[in-house]
C-alpha positions as CSV (number, residue, x, y, z in Angstrom):
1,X,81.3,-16.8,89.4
2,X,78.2,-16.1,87.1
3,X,79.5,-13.5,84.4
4,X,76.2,-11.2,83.8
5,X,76.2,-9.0,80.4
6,X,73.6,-6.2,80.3
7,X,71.9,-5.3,77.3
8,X,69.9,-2.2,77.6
9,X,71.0,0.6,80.3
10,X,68.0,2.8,80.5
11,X,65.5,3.5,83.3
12,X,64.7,0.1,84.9
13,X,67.7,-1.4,84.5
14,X,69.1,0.0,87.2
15,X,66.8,-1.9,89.1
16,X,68.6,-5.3,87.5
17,X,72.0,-3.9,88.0
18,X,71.3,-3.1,92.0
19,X,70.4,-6.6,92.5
20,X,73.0,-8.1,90.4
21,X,75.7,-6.3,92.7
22,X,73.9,-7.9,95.6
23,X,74.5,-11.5,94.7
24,X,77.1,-14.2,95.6
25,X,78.7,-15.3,93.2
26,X,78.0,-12.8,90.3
27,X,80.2,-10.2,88.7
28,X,78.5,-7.0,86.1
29,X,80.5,-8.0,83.6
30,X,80.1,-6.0,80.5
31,X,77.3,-3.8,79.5
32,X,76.0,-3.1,76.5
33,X,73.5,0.1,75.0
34,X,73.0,2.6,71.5
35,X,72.9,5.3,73.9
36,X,77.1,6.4,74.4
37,X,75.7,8.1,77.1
38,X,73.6,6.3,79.1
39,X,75.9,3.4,78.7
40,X,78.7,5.1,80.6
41,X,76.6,6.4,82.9
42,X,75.8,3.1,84.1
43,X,79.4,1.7,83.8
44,X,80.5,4.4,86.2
45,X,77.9,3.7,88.6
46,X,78.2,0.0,88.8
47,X,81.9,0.2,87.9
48,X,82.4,-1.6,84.6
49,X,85.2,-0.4,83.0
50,X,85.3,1.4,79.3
51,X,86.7,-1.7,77.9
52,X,83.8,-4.0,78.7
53,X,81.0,-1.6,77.4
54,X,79.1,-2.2,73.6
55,X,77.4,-0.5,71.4
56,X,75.7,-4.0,70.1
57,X,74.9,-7.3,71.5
58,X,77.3,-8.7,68.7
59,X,80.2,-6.7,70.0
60,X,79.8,-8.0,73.5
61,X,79.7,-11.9,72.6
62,X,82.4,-11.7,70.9
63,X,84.4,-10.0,73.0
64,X,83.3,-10.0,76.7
65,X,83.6,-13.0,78.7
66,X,79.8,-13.3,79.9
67,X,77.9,-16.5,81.2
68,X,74.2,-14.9,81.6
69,X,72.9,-12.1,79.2
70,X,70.2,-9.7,80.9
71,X,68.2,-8.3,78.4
72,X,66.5,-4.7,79.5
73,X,65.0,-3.5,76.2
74,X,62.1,-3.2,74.5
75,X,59.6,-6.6,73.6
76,X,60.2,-5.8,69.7
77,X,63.9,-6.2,70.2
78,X,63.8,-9.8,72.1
79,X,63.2,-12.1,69.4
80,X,66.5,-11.4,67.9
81,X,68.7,-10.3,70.8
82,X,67.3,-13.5,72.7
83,X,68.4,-15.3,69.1
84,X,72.1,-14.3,69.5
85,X,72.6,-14.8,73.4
86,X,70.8,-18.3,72.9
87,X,73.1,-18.9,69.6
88,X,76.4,-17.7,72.1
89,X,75.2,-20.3,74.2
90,X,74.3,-17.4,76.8
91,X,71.3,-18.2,79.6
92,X,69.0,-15.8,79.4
93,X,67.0,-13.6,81.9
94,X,64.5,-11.0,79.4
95,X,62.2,-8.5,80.3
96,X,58.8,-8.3,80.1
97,X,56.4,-7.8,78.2
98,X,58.1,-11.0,76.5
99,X,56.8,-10.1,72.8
100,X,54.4,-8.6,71.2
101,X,52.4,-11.8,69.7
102,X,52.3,-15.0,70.7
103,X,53.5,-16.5,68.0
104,X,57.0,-14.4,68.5
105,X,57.0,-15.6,72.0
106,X,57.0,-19.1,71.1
107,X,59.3,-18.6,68.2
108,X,61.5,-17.0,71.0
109,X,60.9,-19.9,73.9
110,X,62.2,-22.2,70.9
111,X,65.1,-20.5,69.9
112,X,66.6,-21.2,73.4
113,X,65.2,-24.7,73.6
114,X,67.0,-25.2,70.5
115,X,70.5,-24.6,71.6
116,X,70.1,-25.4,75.2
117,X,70.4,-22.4,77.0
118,X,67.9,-21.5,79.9
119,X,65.8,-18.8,79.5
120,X,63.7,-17.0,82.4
121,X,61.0,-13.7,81.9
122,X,62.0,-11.1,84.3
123,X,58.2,-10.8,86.2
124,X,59.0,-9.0,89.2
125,X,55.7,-8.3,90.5
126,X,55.0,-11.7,92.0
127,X,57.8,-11.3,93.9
128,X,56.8,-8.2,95.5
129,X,56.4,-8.4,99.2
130,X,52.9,-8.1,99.2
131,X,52.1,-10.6,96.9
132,X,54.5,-13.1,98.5
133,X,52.1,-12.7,102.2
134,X,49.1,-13.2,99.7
135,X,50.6,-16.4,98.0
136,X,51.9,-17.3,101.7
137,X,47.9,-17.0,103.5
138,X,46.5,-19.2,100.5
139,X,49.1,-22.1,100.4
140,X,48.0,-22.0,104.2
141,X,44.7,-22.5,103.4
142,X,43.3,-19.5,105.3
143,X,40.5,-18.3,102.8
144,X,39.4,-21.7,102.7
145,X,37.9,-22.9,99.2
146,X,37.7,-19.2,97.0
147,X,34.9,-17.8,95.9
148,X,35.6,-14.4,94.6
149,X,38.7,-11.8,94.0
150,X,38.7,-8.4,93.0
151,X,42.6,-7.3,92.2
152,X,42.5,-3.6,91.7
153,X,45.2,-1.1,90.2
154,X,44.9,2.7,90.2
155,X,47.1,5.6,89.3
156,X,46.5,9.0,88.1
157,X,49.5,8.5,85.4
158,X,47.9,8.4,81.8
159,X,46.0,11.5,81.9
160,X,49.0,13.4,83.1
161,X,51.1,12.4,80.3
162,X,51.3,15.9,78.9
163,X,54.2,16.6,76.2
164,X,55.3,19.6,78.6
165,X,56.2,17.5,81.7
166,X,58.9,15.0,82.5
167,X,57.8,11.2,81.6
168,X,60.4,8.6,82.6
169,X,59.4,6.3,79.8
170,X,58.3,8.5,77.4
171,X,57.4,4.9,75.0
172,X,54.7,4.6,77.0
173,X,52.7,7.2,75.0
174,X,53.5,5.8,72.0
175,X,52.0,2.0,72.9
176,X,48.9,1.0,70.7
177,X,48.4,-1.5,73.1
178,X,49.3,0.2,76.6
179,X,47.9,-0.7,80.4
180,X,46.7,-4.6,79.7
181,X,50.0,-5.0,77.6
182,X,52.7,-3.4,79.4
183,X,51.4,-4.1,83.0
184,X,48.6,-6.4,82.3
185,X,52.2,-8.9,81.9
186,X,52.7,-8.0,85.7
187,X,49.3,-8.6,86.6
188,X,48.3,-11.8,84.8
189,X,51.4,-13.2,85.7
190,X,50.5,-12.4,89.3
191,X,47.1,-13.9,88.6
192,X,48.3,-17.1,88.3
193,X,50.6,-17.3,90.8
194,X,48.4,-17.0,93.0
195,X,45.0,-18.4,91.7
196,X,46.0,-20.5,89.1
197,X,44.8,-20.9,85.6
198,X,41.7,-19.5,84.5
199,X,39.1,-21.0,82.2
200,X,37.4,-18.0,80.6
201,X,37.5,-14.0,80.6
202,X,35.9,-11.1,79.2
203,X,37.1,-7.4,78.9
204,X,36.2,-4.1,78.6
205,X,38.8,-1.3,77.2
206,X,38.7,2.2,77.5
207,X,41.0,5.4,76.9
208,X,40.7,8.1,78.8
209,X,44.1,10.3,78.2
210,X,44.4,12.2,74.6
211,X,48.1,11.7,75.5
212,X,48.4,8.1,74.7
213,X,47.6,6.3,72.0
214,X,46.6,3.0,73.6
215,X,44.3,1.9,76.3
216,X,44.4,3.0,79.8
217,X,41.6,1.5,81.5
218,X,39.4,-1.6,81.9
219,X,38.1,-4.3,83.8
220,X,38.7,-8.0,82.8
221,X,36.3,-10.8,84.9
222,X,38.3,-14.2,84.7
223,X,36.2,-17.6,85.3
224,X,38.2,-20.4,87.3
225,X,34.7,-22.5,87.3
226,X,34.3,-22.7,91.1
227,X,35.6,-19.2,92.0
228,X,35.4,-15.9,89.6
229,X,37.9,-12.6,89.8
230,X,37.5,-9.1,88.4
231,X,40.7,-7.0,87.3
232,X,40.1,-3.5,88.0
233,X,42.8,-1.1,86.5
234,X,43.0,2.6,86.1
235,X,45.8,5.1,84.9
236,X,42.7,7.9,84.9
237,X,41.6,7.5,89.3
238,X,42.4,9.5,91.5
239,X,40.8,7.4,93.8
240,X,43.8,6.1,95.5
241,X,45.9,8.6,95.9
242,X,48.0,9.0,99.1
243,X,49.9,12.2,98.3
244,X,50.5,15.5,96.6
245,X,51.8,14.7,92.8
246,X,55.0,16.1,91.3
247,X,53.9,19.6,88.9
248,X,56.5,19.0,86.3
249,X,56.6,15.2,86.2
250,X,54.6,12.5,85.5
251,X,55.9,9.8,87.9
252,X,54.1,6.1,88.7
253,X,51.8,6.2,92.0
254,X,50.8,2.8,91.6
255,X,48.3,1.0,94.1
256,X,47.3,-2.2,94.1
257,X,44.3,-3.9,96.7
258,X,42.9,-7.5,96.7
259,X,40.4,-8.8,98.4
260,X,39.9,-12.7,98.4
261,X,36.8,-14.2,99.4
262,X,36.6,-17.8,100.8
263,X,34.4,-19.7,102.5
264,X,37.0,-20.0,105.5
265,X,37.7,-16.2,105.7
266,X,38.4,-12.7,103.6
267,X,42.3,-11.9,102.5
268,X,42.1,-8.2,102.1
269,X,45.3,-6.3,101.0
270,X,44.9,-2.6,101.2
271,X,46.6,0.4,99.0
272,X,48.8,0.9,102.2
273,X,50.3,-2.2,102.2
274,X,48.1,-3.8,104.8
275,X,47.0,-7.4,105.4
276,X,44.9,-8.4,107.5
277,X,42.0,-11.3,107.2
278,X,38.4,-11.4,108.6
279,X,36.8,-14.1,110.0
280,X,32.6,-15.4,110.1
281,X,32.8,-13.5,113.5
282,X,33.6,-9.9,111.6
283,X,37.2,-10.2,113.4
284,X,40.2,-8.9,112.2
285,X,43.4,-10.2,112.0
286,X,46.4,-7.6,110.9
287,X,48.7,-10.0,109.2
288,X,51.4,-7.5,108.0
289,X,51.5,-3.6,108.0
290,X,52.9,-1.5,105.9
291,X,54.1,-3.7,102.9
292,X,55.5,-1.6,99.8
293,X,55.8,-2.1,96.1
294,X,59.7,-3.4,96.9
295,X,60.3,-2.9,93.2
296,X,64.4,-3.5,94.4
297,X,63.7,-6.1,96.7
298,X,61.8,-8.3,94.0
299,X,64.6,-7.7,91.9
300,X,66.8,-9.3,93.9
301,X,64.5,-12.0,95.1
302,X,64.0,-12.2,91.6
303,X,67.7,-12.8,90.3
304,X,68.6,-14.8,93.0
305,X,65.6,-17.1,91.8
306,X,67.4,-17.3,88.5
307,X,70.9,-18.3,90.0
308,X,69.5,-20.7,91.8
309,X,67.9,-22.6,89.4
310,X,70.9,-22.2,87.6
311,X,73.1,-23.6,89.9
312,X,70.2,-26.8,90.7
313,X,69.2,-27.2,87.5
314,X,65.4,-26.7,89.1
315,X,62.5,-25.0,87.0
316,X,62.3,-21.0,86.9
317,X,58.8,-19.9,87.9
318,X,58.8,-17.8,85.0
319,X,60.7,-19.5,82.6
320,X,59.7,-18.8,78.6
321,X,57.3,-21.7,78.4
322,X,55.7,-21.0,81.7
323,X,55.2,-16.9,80.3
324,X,53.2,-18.3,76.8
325,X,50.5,-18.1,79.4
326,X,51.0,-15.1,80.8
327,X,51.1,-13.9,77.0
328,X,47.4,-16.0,76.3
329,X,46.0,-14.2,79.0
330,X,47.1,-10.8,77.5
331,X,46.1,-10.6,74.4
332,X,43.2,-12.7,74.9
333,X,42.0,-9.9,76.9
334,X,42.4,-7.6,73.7
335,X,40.8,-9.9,71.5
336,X,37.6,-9.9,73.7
337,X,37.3,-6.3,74.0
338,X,37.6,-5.9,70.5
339,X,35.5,-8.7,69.8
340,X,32.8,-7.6,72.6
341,X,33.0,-11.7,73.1
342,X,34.4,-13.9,76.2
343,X,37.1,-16.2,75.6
344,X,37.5,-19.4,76.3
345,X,41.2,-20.4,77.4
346,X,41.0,-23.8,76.4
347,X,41.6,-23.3,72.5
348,X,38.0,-23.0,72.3
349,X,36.2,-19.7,70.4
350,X,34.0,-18.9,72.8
351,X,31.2,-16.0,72.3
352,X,28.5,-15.8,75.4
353,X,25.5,-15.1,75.2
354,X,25.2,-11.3,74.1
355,X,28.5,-10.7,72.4
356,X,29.3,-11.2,68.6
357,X,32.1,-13.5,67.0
């Protein structure tokens, strides 16, 4: 039986905690939060009783009998909550974003090298059921050799933000680095899952909302030498939208289409959920309907990834190591949009032709 301590009990990690109860072979242990209040709202819901709740990670090393800690909190917290699990000898699942600079992440990635324990970034999105079709079709070969992607994102969530309505994650206004940061994690991780790693990329930022204080738009074109891609996101469209909004809250309507060019064939994903894949002939092939953002489901694919590797000893997909990339990819992106320069991936300082170093 994997013993699982929480750290963290706010919105999301109810997501952890459904998936958790859903696994062989692993008990909620103990939870742990600041908040007296959210903490024991989670331990009723999940059933943990009062003894095995904590007000800080300390507490709940010391005392609770845990094998796994879960870490739900902010990226400015994981450097030293990541420090104490790995120093427990605790394995270590951690949200993302992972940090907030590199050189924390690898700080972090070391600290759990150093004392043996295995630590795994909790990137959900390539484990979404859309994404998993996607990865599926290209293994098969059905694109053929790539020539171009477009990956696109919309919402009409920034520009809503307004202090008078109900945000879930309120921090979200408060980021100085918000869309290619918080979900740019998500989507490079995605990225290179399913297209591998990219030589080059250049970026363009731009705020829309005067609710937030970081970005919340942009497009980012990444180089892979024989194929290019363009990352198309927007919290300020409402060209995607399926459905009425909420008046008093500002809740995510997130959409996300891809359309893969090959020599063999298209991949299109649409904001509905559909696959499908067109031929030379202009046929097309419906390859799955309906697919959703399974925000749960990936959760527990997710999880029981991590147990798994646990229990074989085999590599996480997203381990700490493997998410430095993920990282490069992030803030690379700032650095050419506030650099009005591309950027090699390589180690290399690269300005094209046209921007400035």
């Amino acid at each position: 039986m994997w013993k699982v301590g929480l750290v963290g009990t706010g919105f999301w990690s109810e997501k952890h905690l459904k998936a958790w109860r859903r696994i062989p072979g692993v008990e909620i242990h103990a939870l742990c939060n600041r908040s007296p209040e959210k903490l024991m709202n989670k331990a009723r819901e999940f059933g943990v009783p009062e003894e095995r709740c904590f007000r800080t990670l300390e507490d709940m090393l010391r005392h609770a009998d845990i094998d796994i800690v879960d870490i739900v909190t902010g990226p400015e917290t994981h450097e030293r909550l990541v420090a104490l699990a790995a120093e427990a000898g605790k394995h270590i699942l951690c949200q993302k974003p992972f940090a907030p600079s590199l050189e924390e992440a690898e700080r972090i990635v070391e600290s759990a090298d150093r004392h043996g324990v295995r630590l795994m970034v909790t990137e959900n999105w390539r484990w979404l059921a859309p994404f998993q079709t996607l990865k599926r079709l290209l293994g098969e070969g059905v694109a053929g050799e790539l020539g171009m992607v477009r990956y696109a994102h919309s919402d009409l969530f920034a520009v809503r933000m307004s202090p008078d309505k109900f945000l879930p994650q309120p921090f979200l206004t408060k980021m100085p680095r918000l869309i290619f940061y918080e979900m740019g994690a998500h989507w490079f991780d995605t990225w290179r899952f399913l297209f591998g790693e990219p030589e080059r990329l250049y970026a363009e930022m731009r705020r829309h909302s005067p609710y937030v204080a970081g970005e919340d738009a942009g497009v980012v074109t990444l180089s892979h030498g024989r194929f290019y891609g363009i990352l198309d996101v927007s919290w300020a469209t409402r060209r995607d939208l399926t459905e009425p909004l909420e008046p008093d809250a500002v809740l995510a309507h997130h959409k996300e289409s891809v359309t893969i060019d090959g020599d063999k064939a298209t991949i299109i994903l649409d904001v509905y959920g559909n696959i499908f894949v067109i031929d030379d002939a202009g046929n097309k092939t419906a390859v799955a309907e309906g697919l959703t953002l399974d925000h749960e489901e990936s959760h527990f694919r997710l999880q029981s990834h991590f147990i798994e590797c646990l229990e074989t000893g085999r590599e996480f997909q997203t381990s700490g190591a493997d998410n430095l990339k993920t990282l490069r990819l992030a803030f690379s992106a700032y650095r050419s949009a506030e650099e009005h320069a591309a950027v090699r991936l390589d180690g290399g300082d690269a300005a094209e032709s046209g921007g400035r170093r």
